[in-house]
C-alpha positions as CSV (number, residue, x, y, z in Angstrom):
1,X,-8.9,6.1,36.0
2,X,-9.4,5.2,39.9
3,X,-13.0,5.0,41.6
4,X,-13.4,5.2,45.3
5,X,-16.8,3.9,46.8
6,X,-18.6,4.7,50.0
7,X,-22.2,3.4,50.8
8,X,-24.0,4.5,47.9
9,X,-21.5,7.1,46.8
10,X,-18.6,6.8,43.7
11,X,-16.5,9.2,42.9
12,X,-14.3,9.1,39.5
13,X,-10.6,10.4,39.7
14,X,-9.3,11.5,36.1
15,X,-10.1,9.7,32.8
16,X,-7.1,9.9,30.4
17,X,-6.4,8.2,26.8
18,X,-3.5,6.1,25.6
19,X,-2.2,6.1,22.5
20,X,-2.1,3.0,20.4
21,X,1.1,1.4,19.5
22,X,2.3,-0.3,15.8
23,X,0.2,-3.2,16.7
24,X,-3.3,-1.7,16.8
25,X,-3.6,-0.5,12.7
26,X,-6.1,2.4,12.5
27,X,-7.0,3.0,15.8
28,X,-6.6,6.5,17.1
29,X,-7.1,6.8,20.8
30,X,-7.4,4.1,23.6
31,X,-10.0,4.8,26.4
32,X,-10.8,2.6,29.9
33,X,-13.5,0.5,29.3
34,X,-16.7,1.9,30.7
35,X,-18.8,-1.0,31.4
36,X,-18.7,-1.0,35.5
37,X,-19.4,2.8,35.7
38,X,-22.3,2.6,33.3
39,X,-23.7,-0.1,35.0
40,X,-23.7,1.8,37.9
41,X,-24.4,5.7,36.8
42,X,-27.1,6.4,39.0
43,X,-24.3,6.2,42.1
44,X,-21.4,8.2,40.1
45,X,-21.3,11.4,41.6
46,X,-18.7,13.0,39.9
47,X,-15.1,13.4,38.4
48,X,-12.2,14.7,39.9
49,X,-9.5,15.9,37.3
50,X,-5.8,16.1,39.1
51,X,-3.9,17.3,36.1
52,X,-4.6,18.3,32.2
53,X,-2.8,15.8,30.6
54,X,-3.9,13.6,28.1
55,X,-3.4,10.5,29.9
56,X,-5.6,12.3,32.7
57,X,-8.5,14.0,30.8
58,X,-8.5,12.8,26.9
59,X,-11.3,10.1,27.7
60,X,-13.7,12.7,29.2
61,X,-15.6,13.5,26.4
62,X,-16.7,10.2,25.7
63,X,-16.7,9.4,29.4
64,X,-19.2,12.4,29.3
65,X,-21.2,11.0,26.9
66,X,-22.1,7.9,28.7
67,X,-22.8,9.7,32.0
68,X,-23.6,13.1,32.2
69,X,-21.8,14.1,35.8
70,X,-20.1,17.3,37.3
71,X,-16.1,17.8,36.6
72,X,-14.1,19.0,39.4
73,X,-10.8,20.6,37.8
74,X,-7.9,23.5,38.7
75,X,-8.8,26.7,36.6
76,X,-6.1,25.9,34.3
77,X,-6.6,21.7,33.8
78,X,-11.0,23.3,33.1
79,X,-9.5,25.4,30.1
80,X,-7.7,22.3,28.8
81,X,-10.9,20.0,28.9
82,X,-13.5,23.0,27.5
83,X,-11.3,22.6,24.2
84,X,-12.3,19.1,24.7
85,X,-15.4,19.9,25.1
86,X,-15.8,22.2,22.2
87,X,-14.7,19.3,19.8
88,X,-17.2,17.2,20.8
89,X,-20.1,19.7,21.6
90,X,-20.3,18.7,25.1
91,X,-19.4,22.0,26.7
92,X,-23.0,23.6,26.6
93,X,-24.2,20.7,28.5
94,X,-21.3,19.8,30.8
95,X,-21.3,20.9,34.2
96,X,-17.5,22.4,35.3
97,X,-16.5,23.4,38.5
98,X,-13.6,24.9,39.3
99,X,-11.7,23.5,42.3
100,X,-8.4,24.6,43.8
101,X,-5.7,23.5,47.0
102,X,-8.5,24.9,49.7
103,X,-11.9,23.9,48.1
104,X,-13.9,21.0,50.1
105,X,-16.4,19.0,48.4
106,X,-18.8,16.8,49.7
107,X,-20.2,13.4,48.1
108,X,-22.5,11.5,50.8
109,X,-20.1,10.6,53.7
110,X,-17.3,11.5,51.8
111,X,-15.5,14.8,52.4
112,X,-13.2,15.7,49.8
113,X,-10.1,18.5,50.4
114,X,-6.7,18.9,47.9
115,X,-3.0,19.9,48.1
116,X,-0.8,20.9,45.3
117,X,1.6,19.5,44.4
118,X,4.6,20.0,41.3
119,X,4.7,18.4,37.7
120,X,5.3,19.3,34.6
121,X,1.8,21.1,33.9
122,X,-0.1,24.1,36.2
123,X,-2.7,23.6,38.6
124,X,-1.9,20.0,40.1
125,X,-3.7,18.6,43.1
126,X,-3.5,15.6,44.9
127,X,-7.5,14.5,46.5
128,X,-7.7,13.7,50.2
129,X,-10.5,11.6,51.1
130,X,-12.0,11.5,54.3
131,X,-14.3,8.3,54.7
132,X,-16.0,6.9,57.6
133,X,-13.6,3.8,57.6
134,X,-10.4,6.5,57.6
135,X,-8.5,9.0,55.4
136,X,-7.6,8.0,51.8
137,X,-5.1,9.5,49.4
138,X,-4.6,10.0,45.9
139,X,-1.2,12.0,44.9
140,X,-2.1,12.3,41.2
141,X,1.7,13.2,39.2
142,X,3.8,15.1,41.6
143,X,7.7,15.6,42.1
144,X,9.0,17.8,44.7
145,X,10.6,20.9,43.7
146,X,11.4,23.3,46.0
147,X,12.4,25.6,43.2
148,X,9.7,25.6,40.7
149,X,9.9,27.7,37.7
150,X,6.3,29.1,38.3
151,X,7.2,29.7,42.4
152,X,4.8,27.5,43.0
153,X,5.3,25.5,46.2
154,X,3.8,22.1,46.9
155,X,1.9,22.0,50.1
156,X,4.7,19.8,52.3
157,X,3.2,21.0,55.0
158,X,-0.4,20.5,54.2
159,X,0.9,17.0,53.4
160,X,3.0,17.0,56.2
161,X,-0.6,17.3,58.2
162,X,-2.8,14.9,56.2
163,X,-0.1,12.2,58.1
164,X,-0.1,13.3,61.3
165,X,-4.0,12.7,60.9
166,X,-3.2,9.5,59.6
167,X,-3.8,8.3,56.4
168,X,-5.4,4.6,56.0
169,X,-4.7,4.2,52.6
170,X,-2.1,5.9,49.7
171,X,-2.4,5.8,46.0
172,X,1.3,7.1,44.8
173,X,2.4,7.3,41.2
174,X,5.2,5.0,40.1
175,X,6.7,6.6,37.1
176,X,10.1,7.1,38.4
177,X,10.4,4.4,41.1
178,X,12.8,2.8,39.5
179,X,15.3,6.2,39.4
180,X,17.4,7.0,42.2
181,X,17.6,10.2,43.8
182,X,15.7,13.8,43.8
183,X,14.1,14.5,40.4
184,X,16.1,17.8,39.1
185,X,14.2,21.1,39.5
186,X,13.0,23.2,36.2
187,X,14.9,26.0,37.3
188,X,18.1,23.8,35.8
189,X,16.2,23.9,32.2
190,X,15.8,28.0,32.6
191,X,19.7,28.2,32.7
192,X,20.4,25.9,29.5
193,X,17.7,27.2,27.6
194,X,19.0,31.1,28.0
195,X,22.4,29.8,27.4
196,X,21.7,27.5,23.6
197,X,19.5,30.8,22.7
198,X,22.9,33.3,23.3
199,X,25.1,31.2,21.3
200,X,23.1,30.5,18.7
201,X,23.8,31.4,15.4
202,X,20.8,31.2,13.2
203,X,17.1,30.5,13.8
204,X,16.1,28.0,17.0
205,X,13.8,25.2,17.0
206,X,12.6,24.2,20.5
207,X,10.0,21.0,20.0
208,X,8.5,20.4,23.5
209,X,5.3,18.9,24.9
210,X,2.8,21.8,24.5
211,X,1.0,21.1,28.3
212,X,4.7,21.6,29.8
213,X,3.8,25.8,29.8
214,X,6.8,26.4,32.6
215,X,8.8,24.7,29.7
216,X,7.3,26.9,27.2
217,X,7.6,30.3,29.9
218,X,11.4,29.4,29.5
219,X,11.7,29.7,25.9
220,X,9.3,32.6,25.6
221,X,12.1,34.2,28.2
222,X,14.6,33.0,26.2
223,X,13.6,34.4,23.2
224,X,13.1,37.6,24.9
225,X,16.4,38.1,25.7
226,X,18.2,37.3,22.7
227,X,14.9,39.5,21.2
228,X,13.8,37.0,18.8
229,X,10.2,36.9,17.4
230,X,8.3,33.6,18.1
231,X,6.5,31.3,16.1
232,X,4.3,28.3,17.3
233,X,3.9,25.6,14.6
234,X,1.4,22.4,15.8
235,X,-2.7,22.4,16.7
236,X,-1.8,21.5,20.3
237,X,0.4,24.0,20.7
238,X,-1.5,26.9,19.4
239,X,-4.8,25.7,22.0
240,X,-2.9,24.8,24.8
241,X,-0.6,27.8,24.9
242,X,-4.1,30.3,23.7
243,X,-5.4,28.8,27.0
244,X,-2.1,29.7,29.1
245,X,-1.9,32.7,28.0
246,X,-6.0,33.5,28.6
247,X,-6.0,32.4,32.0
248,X,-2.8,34.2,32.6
249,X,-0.4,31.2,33.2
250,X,1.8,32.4,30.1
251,X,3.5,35.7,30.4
252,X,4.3,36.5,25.9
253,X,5.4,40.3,26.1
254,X,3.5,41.9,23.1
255,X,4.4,41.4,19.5
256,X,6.6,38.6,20.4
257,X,4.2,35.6,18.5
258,X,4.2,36.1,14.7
259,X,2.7,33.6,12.6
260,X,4.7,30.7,10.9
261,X,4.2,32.5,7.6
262,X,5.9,35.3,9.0
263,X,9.1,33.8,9.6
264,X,11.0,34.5,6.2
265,X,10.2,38.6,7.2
266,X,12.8,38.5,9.9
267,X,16.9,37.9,9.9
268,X,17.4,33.7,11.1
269,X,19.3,35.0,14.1
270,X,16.0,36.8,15.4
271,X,13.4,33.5,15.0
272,X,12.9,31.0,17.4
273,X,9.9,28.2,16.1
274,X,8.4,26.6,18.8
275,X,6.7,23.1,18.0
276,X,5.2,19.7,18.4
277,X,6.6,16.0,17.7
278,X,8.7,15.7,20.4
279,X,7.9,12.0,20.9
280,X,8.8,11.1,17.4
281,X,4.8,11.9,16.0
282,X,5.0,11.8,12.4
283,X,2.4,13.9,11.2
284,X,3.5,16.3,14.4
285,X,5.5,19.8,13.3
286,X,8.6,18.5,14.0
287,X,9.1,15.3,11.8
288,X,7.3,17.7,8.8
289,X,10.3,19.9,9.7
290,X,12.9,16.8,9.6
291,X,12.0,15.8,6.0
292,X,11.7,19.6,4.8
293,X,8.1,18.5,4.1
294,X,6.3,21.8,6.3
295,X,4.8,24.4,3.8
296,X,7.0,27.9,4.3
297,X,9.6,26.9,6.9
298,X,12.9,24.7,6.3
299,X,15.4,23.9,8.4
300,X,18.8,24.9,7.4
301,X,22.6,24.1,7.8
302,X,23.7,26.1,11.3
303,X,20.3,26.1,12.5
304,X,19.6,25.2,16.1
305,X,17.1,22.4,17.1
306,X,16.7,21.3,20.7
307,X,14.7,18.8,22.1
308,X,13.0,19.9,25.0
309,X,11.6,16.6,26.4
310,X,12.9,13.2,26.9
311,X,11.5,10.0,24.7
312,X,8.2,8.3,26.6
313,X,9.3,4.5,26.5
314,X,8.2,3.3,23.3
315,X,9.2,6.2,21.4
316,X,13.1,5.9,21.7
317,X,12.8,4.7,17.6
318,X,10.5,7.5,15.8
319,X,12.5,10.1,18.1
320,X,16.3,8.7,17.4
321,X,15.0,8.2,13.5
322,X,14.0,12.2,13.7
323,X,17.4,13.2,15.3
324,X,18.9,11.6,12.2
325,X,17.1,13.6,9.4
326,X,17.5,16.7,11.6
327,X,21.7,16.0,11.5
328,X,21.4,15.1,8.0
329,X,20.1,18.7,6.9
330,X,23.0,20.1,8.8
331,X,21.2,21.2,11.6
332,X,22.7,21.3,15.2
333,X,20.9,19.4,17.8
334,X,20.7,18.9,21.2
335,X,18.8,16.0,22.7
336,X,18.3,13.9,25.6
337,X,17.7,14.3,29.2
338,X,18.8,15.2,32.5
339,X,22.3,16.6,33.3
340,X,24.3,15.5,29.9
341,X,21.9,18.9,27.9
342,X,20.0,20.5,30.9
343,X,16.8,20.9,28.2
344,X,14.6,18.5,30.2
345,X,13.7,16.9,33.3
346,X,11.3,14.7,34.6
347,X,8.1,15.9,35.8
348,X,7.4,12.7,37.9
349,X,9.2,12.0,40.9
350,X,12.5,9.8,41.4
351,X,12.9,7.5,44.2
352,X,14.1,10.1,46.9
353,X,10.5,12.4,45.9
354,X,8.7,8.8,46.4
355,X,9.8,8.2,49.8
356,X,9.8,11.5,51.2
357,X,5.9,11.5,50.2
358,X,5.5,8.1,51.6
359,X,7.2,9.4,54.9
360,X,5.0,12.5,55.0
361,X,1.8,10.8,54.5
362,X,2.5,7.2,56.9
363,X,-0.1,5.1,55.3
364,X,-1.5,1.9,56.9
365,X,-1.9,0.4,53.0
366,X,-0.7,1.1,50.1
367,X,-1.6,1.3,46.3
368,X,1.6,2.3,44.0
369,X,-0.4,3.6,41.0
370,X,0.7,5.0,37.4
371,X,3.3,2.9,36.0
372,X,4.5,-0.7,34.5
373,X,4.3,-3.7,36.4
374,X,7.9,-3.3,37.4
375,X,7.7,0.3,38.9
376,X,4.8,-0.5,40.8
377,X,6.9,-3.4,42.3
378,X,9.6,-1.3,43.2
379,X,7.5,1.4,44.6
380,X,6.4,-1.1,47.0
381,X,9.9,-1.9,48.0
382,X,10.5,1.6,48.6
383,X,7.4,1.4,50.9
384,X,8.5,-1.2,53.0
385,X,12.2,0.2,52.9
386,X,10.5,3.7,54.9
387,X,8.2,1.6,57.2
388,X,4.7,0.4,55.5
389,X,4.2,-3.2,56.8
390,X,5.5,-6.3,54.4
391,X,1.4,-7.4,53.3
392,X,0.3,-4.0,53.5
393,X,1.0,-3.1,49.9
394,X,-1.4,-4.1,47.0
395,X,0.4,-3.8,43.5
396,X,-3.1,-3.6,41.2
397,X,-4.1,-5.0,37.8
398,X,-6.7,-3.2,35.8
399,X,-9.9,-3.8,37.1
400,X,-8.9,-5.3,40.7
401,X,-10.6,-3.7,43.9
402,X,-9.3,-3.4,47.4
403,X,-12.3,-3.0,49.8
404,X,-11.9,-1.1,53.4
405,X,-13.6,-2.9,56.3
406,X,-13.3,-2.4,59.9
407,X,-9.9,-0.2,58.7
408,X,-8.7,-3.2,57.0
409,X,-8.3,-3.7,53.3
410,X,-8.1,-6.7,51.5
411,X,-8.0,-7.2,48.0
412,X,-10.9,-10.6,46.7
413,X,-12.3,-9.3,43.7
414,X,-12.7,-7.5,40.5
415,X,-14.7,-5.6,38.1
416,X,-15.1,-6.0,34.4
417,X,-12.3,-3.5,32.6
418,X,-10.3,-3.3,29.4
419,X,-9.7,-1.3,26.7
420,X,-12.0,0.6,24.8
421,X,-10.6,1.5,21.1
422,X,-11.8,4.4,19.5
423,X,-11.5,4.8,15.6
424,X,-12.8,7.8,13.8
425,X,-16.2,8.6,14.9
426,X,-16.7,4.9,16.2
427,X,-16.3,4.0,20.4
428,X,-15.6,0.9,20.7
429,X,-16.6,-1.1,17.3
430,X,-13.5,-2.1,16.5
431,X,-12.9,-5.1,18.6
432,X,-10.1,-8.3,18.3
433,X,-11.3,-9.4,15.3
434,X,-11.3,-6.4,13.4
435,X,-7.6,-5.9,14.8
436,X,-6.7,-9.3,13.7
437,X,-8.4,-8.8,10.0
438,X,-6.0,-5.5,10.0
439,X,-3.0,-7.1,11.0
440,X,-3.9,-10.0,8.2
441,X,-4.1,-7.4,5.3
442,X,-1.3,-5.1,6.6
443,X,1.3,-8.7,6.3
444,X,-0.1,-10.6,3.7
445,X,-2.7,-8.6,1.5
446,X,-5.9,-10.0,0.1
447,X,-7.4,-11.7,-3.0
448,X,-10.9,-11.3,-4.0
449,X,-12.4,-13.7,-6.3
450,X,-15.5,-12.5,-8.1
451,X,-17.5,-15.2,-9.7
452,X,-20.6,-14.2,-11.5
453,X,-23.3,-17.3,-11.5
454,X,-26.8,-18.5,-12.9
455,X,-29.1,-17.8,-10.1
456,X,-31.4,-20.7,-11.2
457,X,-28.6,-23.3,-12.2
458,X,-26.2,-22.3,-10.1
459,X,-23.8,-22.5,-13.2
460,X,-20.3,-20.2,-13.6
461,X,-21.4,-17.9,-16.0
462,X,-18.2,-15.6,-16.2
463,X,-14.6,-16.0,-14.2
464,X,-13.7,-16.4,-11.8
465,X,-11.7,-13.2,-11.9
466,X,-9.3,-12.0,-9.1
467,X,-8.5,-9.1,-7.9
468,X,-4.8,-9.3,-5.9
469,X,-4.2,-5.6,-3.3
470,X,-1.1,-6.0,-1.5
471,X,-0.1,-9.5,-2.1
472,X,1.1,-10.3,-5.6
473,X,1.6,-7.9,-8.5
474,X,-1.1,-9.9,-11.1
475,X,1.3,-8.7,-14.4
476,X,4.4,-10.3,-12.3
477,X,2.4,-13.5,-10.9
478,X,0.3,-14.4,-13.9
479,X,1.0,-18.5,-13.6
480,X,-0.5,-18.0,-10.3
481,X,-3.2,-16.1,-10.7
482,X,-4.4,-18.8,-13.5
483,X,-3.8,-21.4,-10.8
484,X,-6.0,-19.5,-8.5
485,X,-8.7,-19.5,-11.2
486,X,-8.8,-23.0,-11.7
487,X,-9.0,-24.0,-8.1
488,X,-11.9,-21.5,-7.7
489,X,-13.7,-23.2,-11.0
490,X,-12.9,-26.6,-9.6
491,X,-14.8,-25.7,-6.1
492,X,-17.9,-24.5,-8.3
493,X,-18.1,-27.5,-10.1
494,X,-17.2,-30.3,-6.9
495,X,-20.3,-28.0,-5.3
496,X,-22.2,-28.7,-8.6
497,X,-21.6,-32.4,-8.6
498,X,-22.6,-32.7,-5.0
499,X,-25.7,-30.6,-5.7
500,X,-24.9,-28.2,-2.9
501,X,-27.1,-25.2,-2.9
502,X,-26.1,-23.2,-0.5
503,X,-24.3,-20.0,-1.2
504,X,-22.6,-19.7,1.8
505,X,-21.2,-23.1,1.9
506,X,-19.3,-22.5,-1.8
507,X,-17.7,-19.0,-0.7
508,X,-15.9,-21.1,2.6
509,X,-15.0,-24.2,-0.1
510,X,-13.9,-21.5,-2.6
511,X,-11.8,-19.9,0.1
512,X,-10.8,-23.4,1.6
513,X,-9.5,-24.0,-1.5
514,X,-7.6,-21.0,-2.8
515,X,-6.4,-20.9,0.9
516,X,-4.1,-23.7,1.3
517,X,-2.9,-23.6,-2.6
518,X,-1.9,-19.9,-2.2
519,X,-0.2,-21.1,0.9
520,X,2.3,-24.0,-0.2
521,X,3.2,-21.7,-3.3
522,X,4.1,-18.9,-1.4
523,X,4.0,-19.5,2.5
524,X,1.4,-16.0,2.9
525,X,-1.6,-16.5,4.4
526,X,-3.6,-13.2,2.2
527,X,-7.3,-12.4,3.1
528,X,-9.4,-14.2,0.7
529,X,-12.9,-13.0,-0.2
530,X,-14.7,-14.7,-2.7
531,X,-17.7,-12.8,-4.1
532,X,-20.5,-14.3,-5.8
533,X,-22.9,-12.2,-8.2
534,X,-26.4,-13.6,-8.7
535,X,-27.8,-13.1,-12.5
């Protein structure tokens, strides 16, 4: 999520999700925090969407819900976020305007125009800003391919144009910056794809990301070929390819799709499954498929599994792990990226696609944008390498602002930002402590120790008697248990002696107590909640 400011003017550009790793237990989706905009929703204009994916429209809804502004987007990116929209019940009362490579929009003294550009998803645009202190940029995703699968040119020389303008400042993803050379056009995947599909002997399973629809036009033209029947397994891939195919991005001849249930009516060698879990997921279609765990379909010695996408860092494990089963049911698989299969390539620009943008637009400043810490550095070196001045190059944390003056940026100070964690139904609830409580149980388990006590006396009437979940099997650890009784009877009866008659005071002793003797038995630190009943 980027903001740019003018006067009294800000206008949002995209407002994706991340997706928790391992660490954060039971949280499903990670959103920017919002602070900063609400704040400050009377002067938010509007959003401007440069691409459907998730990490560039899944916070909307709840972005939506905090401030109720219009959303610029591409016809196809708009039929993404209305599902979006439908899950939530925002669409009735969202505004949506469709935008594409010629529109102009106006916020204040801002004049907005766009220029597409190439990535793995239809209907990208990069946002040109023309301010009063100079022109400003914002690529969104982009690679250059001059053979796109969809014929689908970027505008090089729109781009081309924008620079000889001039361009005071450039925002330029970072994905790739650490990749030399040209980022691969689609067109190699066509080739492969056609080729695995000929020789194949029995069904195919092609598991790819479901936004990546040129991807998907492939193996729907595979498949046609080699006149196979297809079926789509995975939520994401149903809605996103119903919305292709609506808005007539995805050609499917007729009676092609059949539905999963379907697939046992037709010979193996006339099937081809297309499906989720390419990252590794493992409630996705792909890992159900892996452990022979999805209702109706199985995959089966001489069957054909390709992996159309390459691993997002993080997922190398859940991915590789997935591989494994697939080999282990006898399945033949091809995987990985890039030249060694020709099943996938990038849809972010390599270093060559970086600097030929960075040439085309000649900035005065730069922001490298979209990426780790380390890309962002060496997107600045391959700045300075095609002529941006050493100083001129601002490499961002979250929440830092560069501010335009006179046509000269500087970068002094920041806004409040973070993470916002959604779980369930809940935005943002579930904070460090909660986190921490959940890491606490997932390692060490709990103990609850229920003592039942005179209300008047303040006497032990029954117990104590614990409960263990997750940190010692009672039947197996009886001695212990006992031992944990008699340290919670003998904090009852010090708090007795010392006439202490506050409540709250015996539940910390209790769980002082239990705390440090659970500890030096059995080095484990288990979450320890002493209850007291009142009779």
């Amino acid at each position: 999520m980027y903001g740019i400011e003018c006067d009294n003017e800000m206008v949002v550009i995209d407002c994706g999700n991340k997706f928790p790793d391992e660490t954060l237990l039971g949280i499903d989706l990670i959103i920017p925090d919002l602070t900063y905009l609400e704040e400050n929703k009377e002067r938010v204009k509007g959003l401007i969407v440069t691409h459907g994916h998730e990490d560039h429209i899944g916070g909307i809804p709840f972005f939506l819900k905090k401030m109720n502004v219009p959303v610029y987007a591409t016809r196809f990116t708009l039929g993404l976020i209305e599902l979006k929209l439908q899950e939530h019940r925002l669409l009735g009362e969202t505004e949506l305007v469709e935008i594409d490579s010629q529109s102009t929009l106006t916020f204040g003294k801002m004049n907005t125009s766009f220029f597409k550009v190439n990535h793995s998803i239809p209907d990208c645009l990069g946002v040109v800003f023309d301010t009063p202190e100079g022109t400003i940029v914002h690529t969104g995703d982009f690679k250059f391919d001059l053979t796109p699968a969809n014929s689908e040119a970027a505008d090089i020389y729109k781009m081309a144009e924008i620079g000889r303008k001039g361009v005071l400042l450039l925002l330029s993803e970072s994905t790739n910056a650490e990749r030399p050379g040209a980022t691969p056009s689609e067109q190699i995947v066509a080739e492969h794809m056609e080729d695995a599909f000929m020789k194949a002997r029995r069904k195919v399973i092609v598991s790819t990301f479901a936004s990546n629809v040129n991807r998907v036009q492939q193996v729907v033209d595979a498949a046609k070929k080699t006149n196979r029947k297809l079926a789509l397994l995975g939520r994401s891939m149903v809605n996103v390819i119903g919305v292709a195919m609506e808005r007539g991005y995805l050609q499917v001849p007729d009676g092609m799709l059949i539905d999963p249930n379907e697939v046992h009516d037709y010979p193996p060698e006339r099937v081809a499954i297309l499906c989720t879990g390419s990252q590794g997921e493992p409630l996705a279609a792909l890992a159900r498929l892996s452990t022979s765990s999805f209702r109706g379909i199985e995959i089966l010695p001489e069957d054909l599994v390709i992996l159309a996408a390459g691993p997002i860092p993080g997922n190398e494990r859940s991915v590789s792990k997935i591989i494994d089963q697939l080999f282990m049911l006898g399945a033949k698989v091809i995987y990985g990226s890039g030249v060694s299969t020709g099943m996938h390539v990038s849809g972010h620009g390599y270093q060559e696609d970086l600097k030929l943008m960075l040439t085309l637009m000649k900035p005065t400043y730069f922001i490298p944008i979209h990426g780790e810490y380390r890309m962002l550095h060496h997107h600045r070196m391959l700045a300075e390498a095609v002529g941006v001045e050493k100083g001129h190059t601002f490499l961002l944390k979250n929440g830092e602002v560069v501010d335009l003056e006179d046509k000269i940026a500087r970068q002094t100070r920041s806004i409040p930002s973070g993470n916002t964690y959604i779980d369930g139904v809940g935005i943002g609830d579930v904070g460090e402590i909660i986190l921490r409580d959940r890491k606490q149980l997932s390692e060490d388990g709990m103990l609850v120790i229920v003592l039942t006590m005179s209300r008047t006396e303040r006497k032990l009437i029954s117990g104590p008697d614990t409960i263990s979940r997750g940190f010692v099997y009672v039947r197996d650890a009886e001695e212990l248990i006992q031992e944990v009784n008699r340290f919670a009877k003998k904090a009852v009866n010090d708090s007795e002696e010392r006439s202490q008659n506050n409540w709250k005071a015996l539940r910390q002793e209790v769980k002082k107590s239990i705390g440090q003797y659970v500890f030096s038995q059995t080095r484990r630190k288990p979450m320890i909640l002493p209850i007291i009943i009142q009779v």
